[in-house]
N, C-alpha and C positions, 0 to 999 in steps of 0.2 A: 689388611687382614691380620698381620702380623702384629701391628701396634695394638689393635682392637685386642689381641688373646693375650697380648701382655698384662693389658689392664685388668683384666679379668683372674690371672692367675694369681694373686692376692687373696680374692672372694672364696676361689676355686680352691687353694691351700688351708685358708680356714674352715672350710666345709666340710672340707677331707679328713683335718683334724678333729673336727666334732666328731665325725664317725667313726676316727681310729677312735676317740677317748684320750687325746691327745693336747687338751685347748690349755691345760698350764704349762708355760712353759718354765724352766730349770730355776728352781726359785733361790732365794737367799737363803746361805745357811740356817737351820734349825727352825724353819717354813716348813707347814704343809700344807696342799690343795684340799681340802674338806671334802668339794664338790658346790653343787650350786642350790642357791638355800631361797623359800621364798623373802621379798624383804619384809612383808608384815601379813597379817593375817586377812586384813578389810585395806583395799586398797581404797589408799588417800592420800591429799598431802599434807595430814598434819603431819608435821617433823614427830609429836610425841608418839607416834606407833611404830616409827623405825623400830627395826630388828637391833641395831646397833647404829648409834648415832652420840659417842661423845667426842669427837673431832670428824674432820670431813675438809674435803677440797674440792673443786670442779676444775676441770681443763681437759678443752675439747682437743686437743692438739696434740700435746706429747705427752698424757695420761697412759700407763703398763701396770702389769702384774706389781712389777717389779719397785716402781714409783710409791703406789697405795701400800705397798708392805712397807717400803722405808719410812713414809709419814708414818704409819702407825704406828713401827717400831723406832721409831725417833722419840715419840708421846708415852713411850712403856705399854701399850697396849696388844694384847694377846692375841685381837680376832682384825683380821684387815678384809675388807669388802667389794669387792668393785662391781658399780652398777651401771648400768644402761650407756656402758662404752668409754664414760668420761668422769664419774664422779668415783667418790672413795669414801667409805666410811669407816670407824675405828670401835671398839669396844673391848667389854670384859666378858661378854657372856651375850647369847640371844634373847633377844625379849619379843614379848606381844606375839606371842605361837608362831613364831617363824618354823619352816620347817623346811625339808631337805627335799627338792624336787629334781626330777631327770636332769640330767648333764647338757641335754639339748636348748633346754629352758636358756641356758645360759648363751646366746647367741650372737651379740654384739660382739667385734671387734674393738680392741684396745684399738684406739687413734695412732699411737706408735711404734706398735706392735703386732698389722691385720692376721698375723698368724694363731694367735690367743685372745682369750677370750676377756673380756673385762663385763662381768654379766648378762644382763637380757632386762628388758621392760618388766619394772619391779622384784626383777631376780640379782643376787648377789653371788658373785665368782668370789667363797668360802677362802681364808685362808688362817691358818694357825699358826704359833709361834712355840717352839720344840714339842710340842709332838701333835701326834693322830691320836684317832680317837680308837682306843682300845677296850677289848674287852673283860667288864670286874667279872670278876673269876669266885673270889673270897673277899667279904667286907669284915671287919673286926667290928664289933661297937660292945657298948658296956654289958650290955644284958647277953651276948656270945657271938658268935661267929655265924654269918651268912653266907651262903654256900648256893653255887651256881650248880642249876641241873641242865639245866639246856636251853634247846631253843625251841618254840613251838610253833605250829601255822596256827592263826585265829580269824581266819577271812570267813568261818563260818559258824554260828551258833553251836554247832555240834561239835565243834572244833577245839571249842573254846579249853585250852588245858587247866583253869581251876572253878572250881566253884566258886563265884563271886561273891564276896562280903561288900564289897566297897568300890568304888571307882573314881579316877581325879585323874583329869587330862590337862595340858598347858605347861605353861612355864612360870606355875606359882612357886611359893616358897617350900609346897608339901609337894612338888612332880618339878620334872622337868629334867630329874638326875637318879641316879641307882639309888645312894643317899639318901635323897629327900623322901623316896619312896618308900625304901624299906622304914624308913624310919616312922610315915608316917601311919603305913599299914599298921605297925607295933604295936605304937604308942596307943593309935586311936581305936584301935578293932580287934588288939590282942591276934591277927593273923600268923599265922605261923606260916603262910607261902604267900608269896609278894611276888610281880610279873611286870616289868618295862615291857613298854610296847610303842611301833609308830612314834620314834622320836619324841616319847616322852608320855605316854600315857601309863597311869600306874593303877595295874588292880590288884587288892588284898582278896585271898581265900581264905577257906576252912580247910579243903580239901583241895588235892587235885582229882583234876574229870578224869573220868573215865574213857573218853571220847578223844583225849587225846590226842596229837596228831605230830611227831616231829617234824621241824621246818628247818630252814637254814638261815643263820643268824644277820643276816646285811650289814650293813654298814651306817646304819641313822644313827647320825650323832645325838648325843642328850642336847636339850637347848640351851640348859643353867651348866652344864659341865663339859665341854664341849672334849674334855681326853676321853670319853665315855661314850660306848656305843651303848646307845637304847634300844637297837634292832628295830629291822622291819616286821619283826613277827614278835612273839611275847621271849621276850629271855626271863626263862622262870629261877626263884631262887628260895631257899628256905632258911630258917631257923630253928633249933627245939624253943620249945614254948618255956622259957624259962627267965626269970627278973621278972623286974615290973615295967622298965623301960626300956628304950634304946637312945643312946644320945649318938651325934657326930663325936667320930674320932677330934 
């Protein structure tokens, strides 16, 4: 009975830890946990819809948190990955609409470490290289200064805090970051109020609604800018309508 509850206190430590919210364990200087990210949009296995995939290793055996961040900060790489217990993958940025899913998703044990977590089936245990993802406050660009108002719920039509002009979801070149968005609200729709949403969804208005609803900001990382929170709910920002354009700082 005794050897039987030994065996089991490994499983029973990681389980416990999923529910404290505890599964990364103490990481290498100037690492962060992100959280746990889907790994692609359409589950498959072609290698090109990984989320991040430009270096990678497998080992079923002595595979850790700790292992997949030193390969990837060995390669200069920003975002280190660990999937389905045993593998590890490296990158600059997420691609192919990956997005940021519950903590629990992330449910395999590291092989070397049963106490943390090394992802889940087609889930990725996030990691960063000096920082987390923070939130823009103020953007500078050429036509003026962008300016954070808040955060809003949009879980319901009514809800919705701007009048929409325009809408672009994903991890293209115009979404996927505060940046890309504002900028291409500007540019293409002359908007004067721009809104991240959902890890990366960007909508341009005219107006803000009337309907309004303040929310609380989360913590969804951008996909294409991963020190950037995109919010779970719309984080609104504005501009005066002025220039012709906005370029990147």
């Amino acid at each position: 009975m005794i050897k039987a509850a030994m065996k089991l206190l490994p499983s029973l430590l990681f389980i416990l830890s999923l529910a404290l919210g505890l599964s990364a364990a103490k990481l290498p200087s100037g690492w962060t946990a992100l959280g746990c990210f889907s790994l692609r949009k359409y589950i498959s296995d072609n290698p090109g819809l990984r989320s991040i995939d430009l270096a990678s290793y497998f080992d079923p055996i002595f595979s850790t948190q700790d292992s997949c961040i030193a390969f990837c900060d060995e390669r200069n790489y920003p975002l280190a990955g660990a999937e389905f217990g045993r593998e590890c993958y490296c990158g600059n940025q997420l691609m192919n609409n990956s997005t940021q899913t519950p903590l629990t998703d992330c449910n395999i044990p590291c092989p070397a470490n049963s106490t943390t977590s090394c992802g889940g089936s087609s889930r990725l245990s996030l990691f960063s290289k000096n920082h987390g993802p923070t939130l823009v406050t103020q953007l500078p660009m050429t036509a003026g200064v962008w300016n954070y108002v808040g955060s809003f719920n949009n879980t319901t039509p009514n809800s919705q805090p701007l009048v929409v002009e325009a809408i672009i979801a994903g991890t293209t070149s115009t979404s996927g970051s505060v940046e890309n968005c504002l900028s291409w609200c500007f540019n293409n729709f002359a908007c004067p109020f721009c809104s991240v949403s959902d890890a990366g969804v960007c909508e341009c208005g005219t107006a803000l609604s009337p309907g309004r609803v303040p929310g609380s900001v989360g913590q969804a990382v951008c996909p294409r800018n991963t020190s950037e929170i995109c919010g779970d709910t719309s984080l609104l920002l504005t501009v005066p309508a002025s220039g012709k354009s906005i370029s990147l700082p």
